[in-house]
N, C-alpha and C positions, 0 to 999 in steps of 0.2 A: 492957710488953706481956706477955702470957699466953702460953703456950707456941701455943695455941689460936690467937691471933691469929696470931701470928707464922706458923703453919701457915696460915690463910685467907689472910694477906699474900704466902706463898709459893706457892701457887696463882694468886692473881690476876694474878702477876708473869709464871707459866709460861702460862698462858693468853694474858698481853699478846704477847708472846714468839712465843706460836703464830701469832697472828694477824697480825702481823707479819714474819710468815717462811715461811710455808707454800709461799708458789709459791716463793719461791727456793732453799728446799729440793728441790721439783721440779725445778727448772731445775739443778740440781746432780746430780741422778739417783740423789735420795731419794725415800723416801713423806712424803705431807705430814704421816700423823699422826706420822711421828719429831718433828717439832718440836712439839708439844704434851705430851711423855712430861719431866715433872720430871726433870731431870741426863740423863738420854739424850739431850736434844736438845742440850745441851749438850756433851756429848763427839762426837755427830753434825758440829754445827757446828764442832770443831776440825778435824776429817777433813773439812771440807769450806774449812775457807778456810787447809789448810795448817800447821795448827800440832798440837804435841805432846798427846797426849793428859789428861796431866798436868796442861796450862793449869786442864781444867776446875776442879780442887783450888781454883786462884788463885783465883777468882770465886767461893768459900764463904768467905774470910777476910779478915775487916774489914779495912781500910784500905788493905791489897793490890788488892781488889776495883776502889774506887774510881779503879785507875790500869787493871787489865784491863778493865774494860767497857768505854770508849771505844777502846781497842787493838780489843779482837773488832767493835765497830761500824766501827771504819776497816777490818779487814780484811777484813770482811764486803762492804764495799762496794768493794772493790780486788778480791775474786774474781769480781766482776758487772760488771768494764769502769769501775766509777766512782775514776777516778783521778786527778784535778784538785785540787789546792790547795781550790777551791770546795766541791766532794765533799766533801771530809776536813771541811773548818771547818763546813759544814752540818749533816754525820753528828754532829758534838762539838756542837755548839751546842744542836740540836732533842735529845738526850741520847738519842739513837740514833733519834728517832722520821722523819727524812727515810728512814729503812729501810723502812718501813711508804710510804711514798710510791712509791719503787723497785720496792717489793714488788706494787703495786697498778697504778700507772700507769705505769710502764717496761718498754719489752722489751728485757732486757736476755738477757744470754750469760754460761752461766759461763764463769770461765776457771782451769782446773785448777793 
């Protein structure tokens, strides 16, 4: 891939991301355009489901990567009340996409 693509690819991704998280960026007592801003919403989302800021790093380097995105998806849905064996295995399965379900059709509650 072209540096080019690779750049479209990573928009498309920030964008999925945004669309998928925006009310529960609200409901955590953010603004919704934080989750749409490339690596801000990222380092947002740490400050919101608890974890180090640093993480963000982990989610730019190959193969690391692949073990933190399912970790920020479980805890993502563990700072909104979803915490059931069910929850977890859903959020990992659908590859974080039952977030976008939470996000749209549940009212849920942060929980700090």
């Amino acid at each position: 891939m072209s540096l080019y693509q690779w750049f479209v690819f990573f928009l498309i991704v920030q964008v999925v991301h945004g669309l998928g998280t925006w009310k529960l960026y609200q409901k955590a007592g953010r603004k919704s355009w934080e989750a749409f801003i490339p690596v801000y919403n990222s380092i947002v989302l740490m400050k919101i489901i608890n974890r180090p800021t640093w993480w963000t790093l982990l989610l730019f380097i190959p193969i690391v990567n692949l073990i933190m995105f399912p970790v920020v998806w479980v805890e993502t849905l563990r700072s909104f009340g979803k915490n059931s064996t069910t929850d977890t295995w859903v959020g990992f399965l659908t590859l974080g996409f039952y977030i976008y379900y939470i996000n749209y059709t549940q009212d849920v509650t942060y929980i700090s």
